[in-house]
Backbone bond lengths (Angstrom), bond angles and torsions (degrees), N, CA, C in turn:
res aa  C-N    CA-C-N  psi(-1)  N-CA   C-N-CA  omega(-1)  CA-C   N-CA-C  phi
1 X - - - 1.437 - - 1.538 110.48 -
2 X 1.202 119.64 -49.29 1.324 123.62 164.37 1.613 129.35 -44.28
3 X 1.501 82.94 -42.25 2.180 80.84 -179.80 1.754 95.61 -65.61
4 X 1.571 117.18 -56.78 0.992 132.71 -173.50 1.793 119.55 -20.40
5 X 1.538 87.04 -48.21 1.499 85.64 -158.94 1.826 95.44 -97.79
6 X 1.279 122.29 -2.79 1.446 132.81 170.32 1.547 102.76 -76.75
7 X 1.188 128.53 -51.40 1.618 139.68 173.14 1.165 96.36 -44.43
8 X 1.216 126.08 -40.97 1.610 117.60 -169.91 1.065 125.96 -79.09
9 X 1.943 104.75 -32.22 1.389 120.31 -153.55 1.999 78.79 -93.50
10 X 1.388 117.93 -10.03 1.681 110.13 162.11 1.097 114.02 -73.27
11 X 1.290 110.74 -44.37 1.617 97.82 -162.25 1.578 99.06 -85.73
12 X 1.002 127.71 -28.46 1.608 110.53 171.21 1.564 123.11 -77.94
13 X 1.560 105.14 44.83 1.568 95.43 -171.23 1.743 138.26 81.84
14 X 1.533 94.24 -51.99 1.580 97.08 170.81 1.393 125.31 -60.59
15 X 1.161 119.16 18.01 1.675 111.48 164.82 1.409 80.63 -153.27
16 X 1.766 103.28 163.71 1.229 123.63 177.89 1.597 95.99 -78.95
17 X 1.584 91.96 158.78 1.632 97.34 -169.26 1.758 102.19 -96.34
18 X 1.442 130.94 29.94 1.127 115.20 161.71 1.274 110.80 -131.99
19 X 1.436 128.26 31.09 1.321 150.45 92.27 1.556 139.31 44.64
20 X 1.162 137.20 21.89 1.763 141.51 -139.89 1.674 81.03 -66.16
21 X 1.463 101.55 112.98 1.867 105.89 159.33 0.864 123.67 -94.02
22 X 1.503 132.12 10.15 1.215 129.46 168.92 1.613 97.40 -108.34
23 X 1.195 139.36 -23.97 1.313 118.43 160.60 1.953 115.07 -75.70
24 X 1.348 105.71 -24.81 1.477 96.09 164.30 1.366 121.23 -74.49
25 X 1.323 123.28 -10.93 1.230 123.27 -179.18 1.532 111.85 -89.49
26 X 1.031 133.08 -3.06 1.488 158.80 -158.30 1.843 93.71 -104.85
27 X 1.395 110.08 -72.89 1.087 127.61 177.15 1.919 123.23 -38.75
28 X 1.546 89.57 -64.26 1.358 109.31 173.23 2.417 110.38 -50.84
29 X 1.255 81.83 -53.03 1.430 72.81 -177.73 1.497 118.42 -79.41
30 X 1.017 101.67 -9.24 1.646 103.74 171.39 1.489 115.35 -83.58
31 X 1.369 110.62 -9.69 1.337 110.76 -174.65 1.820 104.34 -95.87
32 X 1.255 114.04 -12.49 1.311 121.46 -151.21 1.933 83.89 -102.85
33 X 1.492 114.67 -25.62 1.316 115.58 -169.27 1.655 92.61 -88.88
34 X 0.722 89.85 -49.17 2.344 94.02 171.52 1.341 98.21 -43.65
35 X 0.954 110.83 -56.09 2.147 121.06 -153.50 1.679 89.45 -65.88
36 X 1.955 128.39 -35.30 1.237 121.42 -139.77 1.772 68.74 -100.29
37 X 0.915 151.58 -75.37 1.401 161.46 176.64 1.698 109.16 -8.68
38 X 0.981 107.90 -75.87 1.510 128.76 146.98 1.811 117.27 -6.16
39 X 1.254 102.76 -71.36 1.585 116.24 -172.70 1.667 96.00 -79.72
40 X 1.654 117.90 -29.84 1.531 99.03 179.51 0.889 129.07 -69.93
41 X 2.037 119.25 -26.47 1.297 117.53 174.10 1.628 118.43 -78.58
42 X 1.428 117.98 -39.21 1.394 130.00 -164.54 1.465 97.51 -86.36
43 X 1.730 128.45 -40.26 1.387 125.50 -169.57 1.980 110.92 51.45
44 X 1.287 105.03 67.70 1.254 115.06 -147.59 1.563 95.32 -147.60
45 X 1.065 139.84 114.26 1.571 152.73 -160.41 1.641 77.77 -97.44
46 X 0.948 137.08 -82.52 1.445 130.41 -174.81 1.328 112.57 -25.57
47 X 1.320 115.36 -97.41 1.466 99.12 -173.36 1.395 109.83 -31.49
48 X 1.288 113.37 -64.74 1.847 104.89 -171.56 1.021 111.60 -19.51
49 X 1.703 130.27 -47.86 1.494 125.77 -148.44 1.422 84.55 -101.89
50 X 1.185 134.84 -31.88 1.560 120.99 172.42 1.769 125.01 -48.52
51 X 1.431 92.83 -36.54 1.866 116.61 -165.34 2.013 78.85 -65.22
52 X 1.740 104.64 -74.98 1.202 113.89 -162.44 1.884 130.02 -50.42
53 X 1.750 91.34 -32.11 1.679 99.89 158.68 1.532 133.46 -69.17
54 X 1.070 99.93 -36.68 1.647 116.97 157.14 1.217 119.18 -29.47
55 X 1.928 112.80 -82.42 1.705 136.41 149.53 1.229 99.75 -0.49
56 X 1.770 106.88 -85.78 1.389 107.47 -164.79 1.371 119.84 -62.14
57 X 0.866 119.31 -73.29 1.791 118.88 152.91 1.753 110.79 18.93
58 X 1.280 105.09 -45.61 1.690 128.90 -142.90 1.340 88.84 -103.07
59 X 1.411 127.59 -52.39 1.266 122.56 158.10 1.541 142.64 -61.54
60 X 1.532 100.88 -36.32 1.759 105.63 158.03 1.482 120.61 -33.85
61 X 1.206 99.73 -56.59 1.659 114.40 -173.73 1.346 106.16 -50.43
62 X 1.200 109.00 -60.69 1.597 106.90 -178.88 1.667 130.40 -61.10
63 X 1.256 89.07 31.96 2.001 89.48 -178.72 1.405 100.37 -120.20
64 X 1.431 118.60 147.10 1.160 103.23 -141.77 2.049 104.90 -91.43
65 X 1.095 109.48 174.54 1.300 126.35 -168.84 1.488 113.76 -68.32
């Protein structure tokens, strides 16, 4: 579901088109398994939203110029 909806967010422009979505899709869910890891030990809405702003953050960048 993730590559899926990244393929899209390529082909409609929102990411630059030289882009590997299957290594961002790799990335992305590993970050989301960090972020879930994260909140289990600390149980901490903060960090969570820190882990998860980060992510996005990480994705902003990548749209193209």
């Amino acid at each position: 579901m993730i590559m899926r909806l990244l393929d899209q967010a390529k082909a409609s422009g929102e990411l630059a088109e030289e882009i590997n979505t299957e290594a961002l899709t790799e990335m992305v869910f590993a970050g989301m398994m960090g972020a879930s890891v994260i909140y289990g030990t600390e149980k901490s809405t903060v960090c969570l939203d820190r882990s998860i702003n980060a992510l996005m953050e990480s994705l902003d960048r990548l749209a193209p110029k």
